[in-house]
BALUMKOL-309108 format. One record per residue (C-alpha): x, y, z; chain; residue number from 1. Coordinates in nm, 3 decimals. Layout:
// BALUMKOL-309108
ATOM        u        v        w  chain    n
ATOM        X        Y        Z      A  NUM
...
// end
This chain:
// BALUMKOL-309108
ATOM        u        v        w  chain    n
ATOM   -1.768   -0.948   -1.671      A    1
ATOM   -1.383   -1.076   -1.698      A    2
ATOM   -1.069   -0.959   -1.621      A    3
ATOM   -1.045   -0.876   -2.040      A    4
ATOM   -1.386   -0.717   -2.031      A    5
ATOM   -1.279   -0.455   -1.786      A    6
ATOM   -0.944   -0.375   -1.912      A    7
ATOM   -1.129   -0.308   -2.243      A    8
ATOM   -1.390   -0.116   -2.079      A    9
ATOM   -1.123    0.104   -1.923      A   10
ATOM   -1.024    0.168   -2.262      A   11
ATOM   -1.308    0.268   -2.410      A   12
ATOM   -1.562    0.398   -2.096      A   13
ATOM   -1.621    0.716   -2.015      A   14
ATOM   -1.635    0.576   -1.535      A   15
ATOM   -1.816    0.797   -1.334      A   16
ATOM   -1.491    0.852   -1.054      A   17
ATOM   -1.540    1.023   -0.721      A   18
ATOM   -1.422    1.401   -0.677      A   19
ATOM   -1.210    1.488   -0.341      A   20
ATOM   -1.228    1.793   -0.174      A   21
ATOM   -0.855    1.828   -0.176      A   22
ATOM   -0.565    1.782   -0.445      A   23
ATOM   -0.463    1.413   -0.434      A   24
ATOM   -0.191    1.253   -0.658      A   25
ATOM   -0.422    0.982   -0.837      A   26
ATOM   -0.706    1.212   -0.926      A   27
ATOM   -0.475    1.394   -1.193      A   28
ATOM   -0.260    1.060   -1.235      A   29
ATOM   -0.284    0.833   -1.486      A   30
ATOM   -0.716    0.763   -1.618      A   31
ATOM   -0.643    0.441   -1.705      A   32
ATOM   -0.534    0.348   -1.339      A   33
ATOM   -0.873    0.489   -1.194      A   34
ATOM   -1.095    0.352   -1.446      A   35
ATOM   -0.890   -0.001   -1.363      A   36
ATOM   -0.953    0.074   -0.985      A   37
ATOM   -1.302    0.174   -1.042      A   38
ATOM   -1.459   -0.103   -1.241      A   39
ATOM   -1.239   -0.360   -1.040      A   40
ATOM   -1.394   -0.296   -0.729      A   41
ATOM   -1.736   -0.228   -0.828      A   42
ATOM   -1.691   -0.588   -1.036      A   43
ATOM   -1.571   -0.757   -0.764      A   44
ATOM   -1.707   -0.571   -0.435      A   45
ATOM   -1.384   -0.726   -0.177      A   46
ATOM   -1.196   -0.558    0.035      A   47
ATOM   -0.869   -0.448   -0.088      A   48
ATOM   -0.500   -0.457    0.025      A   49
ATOM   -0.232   -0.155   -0.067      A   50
ATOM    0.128   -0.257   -0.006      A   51
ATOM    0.312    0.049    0.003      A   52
ATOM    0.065    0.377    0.048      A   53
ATOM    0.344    0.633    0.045      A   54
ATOM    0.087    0.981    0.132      A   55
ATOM   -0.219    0.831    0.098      A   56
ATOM   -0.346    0.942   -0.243      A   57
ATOM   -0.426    0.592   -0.387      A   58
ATOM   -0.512    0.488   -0.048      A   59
ATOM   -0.777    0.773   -0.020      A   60
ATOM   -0.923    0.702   -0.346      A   61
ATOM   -0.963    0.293   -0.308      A   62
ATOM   -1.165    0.407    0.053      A   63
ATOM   -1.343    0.601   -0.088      A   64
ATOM   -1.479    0.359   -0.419      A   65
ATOM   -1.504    0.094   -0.133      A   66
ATOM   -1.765    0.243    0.150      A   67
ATOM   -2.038    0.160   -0.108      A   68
ATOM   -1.996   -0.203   -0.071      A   69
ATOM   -1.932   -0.183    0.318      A   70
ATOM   -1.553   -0.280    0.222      A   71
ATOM   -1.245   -0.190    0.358      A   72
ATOM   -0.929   -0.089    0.231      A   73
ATOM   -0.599   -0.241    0.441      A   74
ATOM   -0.261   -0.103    0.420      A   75
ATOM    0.121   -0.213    0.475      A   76
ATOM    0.393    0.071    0.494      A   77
ATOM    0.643    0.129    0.728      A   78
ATOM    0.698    0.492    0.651      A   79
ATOM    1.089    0.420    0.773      A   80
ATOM    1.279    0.591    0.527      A   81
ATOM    1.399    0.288    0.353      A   82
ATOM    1.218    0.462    0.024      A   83
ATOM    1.044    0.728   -0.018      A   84
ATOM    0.814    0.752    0.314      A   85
ATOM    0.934    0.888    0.644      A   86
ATOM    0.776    1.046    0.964      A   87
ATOM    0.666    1.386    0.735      A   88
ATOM    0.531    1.144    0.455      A   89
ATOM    0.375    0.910    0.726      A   90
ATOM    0.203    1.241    0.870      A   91
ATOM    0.027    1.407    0.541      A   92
ATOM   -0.103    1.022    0.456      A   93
ATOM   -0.255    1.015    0.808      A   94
ATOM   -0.411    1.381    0.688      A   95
ATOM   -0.503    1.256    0.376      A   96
ATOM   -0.682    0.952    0.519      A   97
ATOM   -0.866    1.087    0.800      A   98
ATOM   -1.206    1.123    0.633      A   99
ATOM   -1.216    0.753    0.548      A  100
ATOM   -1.378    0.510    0.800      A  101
ATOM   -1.326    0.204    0.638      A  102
ATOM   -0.929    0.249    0.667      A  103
ATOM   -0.703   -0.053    0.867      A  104
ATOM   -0.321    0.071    0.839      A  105
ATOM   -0.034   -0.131    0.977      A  106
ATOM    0.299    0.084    0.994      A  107
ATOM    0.486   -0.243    0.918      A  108
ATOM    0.748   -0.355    0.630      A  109
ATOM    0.587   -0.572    0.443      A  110
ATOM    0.884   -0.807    0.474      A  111
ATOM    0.794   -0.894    0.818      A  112
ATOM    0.639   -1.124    0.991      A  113
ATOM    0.380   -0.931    1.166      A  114
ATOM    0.293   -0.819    0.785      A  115
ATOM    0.221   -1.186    0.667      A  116
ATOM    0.002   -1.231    0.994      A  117
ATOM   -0.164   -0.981    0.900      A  118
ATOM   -0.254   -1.033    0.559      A  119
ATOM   -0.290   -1.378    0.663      A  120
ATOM   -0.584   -1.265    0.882      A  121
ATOM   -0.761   -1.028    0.634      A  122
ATOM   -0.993   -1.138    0.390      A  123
ATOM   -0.905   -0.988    0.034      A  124
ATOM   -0.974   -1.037   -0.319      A  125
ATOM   -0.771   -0.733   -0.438      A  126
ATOM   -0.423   -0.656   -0.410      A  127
ATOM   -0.234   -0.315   -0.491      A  128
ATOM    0.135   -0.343   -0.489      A  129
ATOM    0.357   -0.042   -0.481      A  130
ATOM    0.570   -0.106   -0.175      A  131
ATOM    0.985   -0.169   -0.167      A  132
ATOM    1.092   -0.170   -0.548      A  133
ATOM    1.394   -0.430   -0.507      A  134
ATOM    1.394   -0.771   -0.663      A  135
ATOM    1.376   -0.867   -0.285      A  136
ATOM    1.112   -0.650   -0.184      A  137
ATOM    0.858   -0.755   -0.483      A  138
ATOM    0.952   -1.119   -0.501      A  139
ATOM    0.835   -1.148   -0.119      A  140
ATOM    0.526   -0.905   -0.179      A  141
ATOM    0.425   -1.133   -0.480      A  142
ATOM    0.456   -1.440   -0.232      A  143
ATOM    0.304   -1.360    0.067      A  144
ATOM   -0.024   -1.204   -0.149      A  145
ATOM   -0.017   -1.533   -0.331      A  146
ATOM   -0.020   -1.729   -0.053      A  147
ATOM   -0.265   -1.501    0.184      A  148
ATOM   -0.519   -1.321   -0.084      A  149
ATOM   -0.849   -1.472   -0.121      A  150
ATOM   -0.864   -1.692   -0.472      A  151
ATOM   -1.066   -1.562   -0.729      A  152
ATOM   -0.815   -1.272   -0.728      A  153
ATOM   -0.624   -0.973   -0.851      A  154
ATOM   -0.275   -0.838   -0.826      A  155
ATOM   -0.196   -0.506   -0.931      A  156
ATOM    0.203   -0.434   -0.975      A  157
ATOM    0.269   -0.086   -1.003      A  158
ATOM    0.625    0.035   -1.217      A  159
ATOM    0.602   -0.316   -1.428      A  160
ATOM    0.847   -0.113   -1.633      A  161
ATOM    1.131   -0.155   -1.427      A  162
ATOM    1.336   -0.422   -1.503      A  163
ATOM    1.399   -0.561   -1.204      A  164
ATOM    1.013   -0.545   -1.109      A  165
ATOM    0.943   -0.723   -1.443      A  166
ATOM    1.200   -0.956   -1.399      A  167
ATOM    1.028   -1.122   -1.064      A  168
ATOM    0.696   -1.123   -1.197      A  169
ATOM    0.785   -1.363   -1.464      A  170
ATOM    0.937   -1.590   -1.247      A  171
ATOM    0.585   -1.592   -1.058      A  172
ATOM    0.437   -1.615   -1.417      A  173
ATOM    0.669   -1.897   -1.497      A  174
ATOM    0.606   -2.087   -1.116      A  175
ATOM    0.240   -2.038   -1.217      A  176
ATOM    0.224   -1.871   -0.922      A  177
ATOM    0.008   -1.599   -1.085      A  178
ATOM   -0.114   -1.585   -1.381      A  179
ATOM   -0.055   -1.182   -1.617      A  180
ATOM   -0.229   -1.039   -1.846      A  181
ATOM   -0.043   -0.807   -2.033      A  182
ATOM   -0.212   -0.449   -2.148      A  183
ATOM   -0.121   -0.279   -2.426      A  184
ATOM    0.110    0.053   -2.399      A  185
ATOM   -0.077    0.219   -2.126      A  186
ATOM    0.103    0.548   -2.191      A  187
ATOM   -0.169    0.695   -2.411      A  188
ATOM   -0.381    0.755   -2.090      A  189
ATOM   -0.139    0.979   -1.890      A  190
ATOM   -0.257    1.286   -1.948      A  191
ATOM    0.014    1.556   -1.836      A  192
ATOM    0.106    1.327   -1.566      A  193
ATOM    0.523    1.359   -1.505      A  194
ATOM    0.581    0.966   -1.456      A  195
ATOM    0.491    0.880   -1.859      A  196
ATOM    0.702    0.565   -1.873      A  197
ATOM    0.526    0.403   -1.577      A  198
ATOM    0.274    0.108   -1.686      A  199
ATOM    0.174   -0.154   -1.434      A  200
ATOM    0.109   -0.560   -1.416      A  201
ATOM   -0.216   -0.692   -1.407      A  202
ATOM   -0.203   -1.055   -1.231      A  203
ATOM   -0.474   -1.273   -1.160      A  204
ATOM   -0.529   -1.633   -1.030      A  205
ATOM   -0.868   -1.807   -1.106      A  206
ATOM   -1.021   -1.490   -1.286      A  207
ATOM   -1.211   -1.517   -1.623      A  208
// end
């Protein structure tokens, strides 16, 4: 199966996705993002990486679709205030996440240091990237994934409808730095969900 394969099978697939035993924000999000998730991970059975894991919805869910496949799911967040997470946020993802045993979480910007070590360390074929949304902040996620994620691979970008988030990931495009496939209007698949505008980037590098 390809990379075009599965974004049509999202489209048109009726996945099989795992219920929690609590209210999560990505079980009532948008379909087509589980359905991406889903088929991704059972396509390409690798651990994956979440930049930016805010209370621990998404996070919960990729765990979760990963302890099949004895995979893990690693996350980057500092939880400093500098967005949206904080102490309180930082507290209800470490609620949220305490059923999964295949969880590795690094309280860390992702501009550090310590965060490209990391990364640099961890073997990964899937990237999610929701973390700072300034041209700084997603210009030096999309680098340090390039340069540290396991090749066949791919790079989600979450809010590829802000400008400024758009704007960086053709410059990668155009450094063929990654390579993006494009998907049509994704706004079709968010039922009642409040954020209707968002869409996100689908990047890959040495992917059918």
């Amino acid at each position: 199966m390809n990379i075009n394969n599965i974004h049509n099978t999202c489209l048109d697939e009726k996945l099989d996705l795992p219920k929690p035993n609590y209210w999560l924000g990505v079980w009532d999000g948008p379909i087509y993002y589980r359905k991406m998730f889903t088929s991704l991970i059972r396509e390409y059975k690798t651990n994956v990486v979440e930049i930016g894991s805010h209370n621990g919805s998404t996070t919960y869910f990729l765990g979760k679709m990963l302890e099949p496949f004895n995979k893990k799911v690693y996350t980057i967040d500092p939880w400093n205030g500098a967005q949206e997470g904080n102490d309180s946020v930082y507290k209800d993802y470490l609620n949220n996440t305490k059923d999964l045993t295949n969880l590795v979480t690094m309280r860390e910007s992702s501009l550090s240091h310590i965060a490209y070590w990391h990364l640099k360390n961890t073997d990964y074929g899937i990237c999610y990237i929701d973390g700072l949304h300034t041209r700084e902040g997603i210009r030096n996620d999309i680098r340090m994934v390039s340069a540290t994620i396991k090749a066949p691979y791919v790079m989600l970008i979450d809010d590829y409808d802000m400008p400024e988030i758009a704007d960086e990931i053709d410059i990668a495009v155009k450094g063929n730095v990654i390579q993006l496939i494009n998907p049509p209007n994704q706004d079709m698949f968010y039922n009642n969900y409040p954020d209707k505008g968002r869409k996100f980037a689908i990047c890959i590098k040495g992917v059918a």
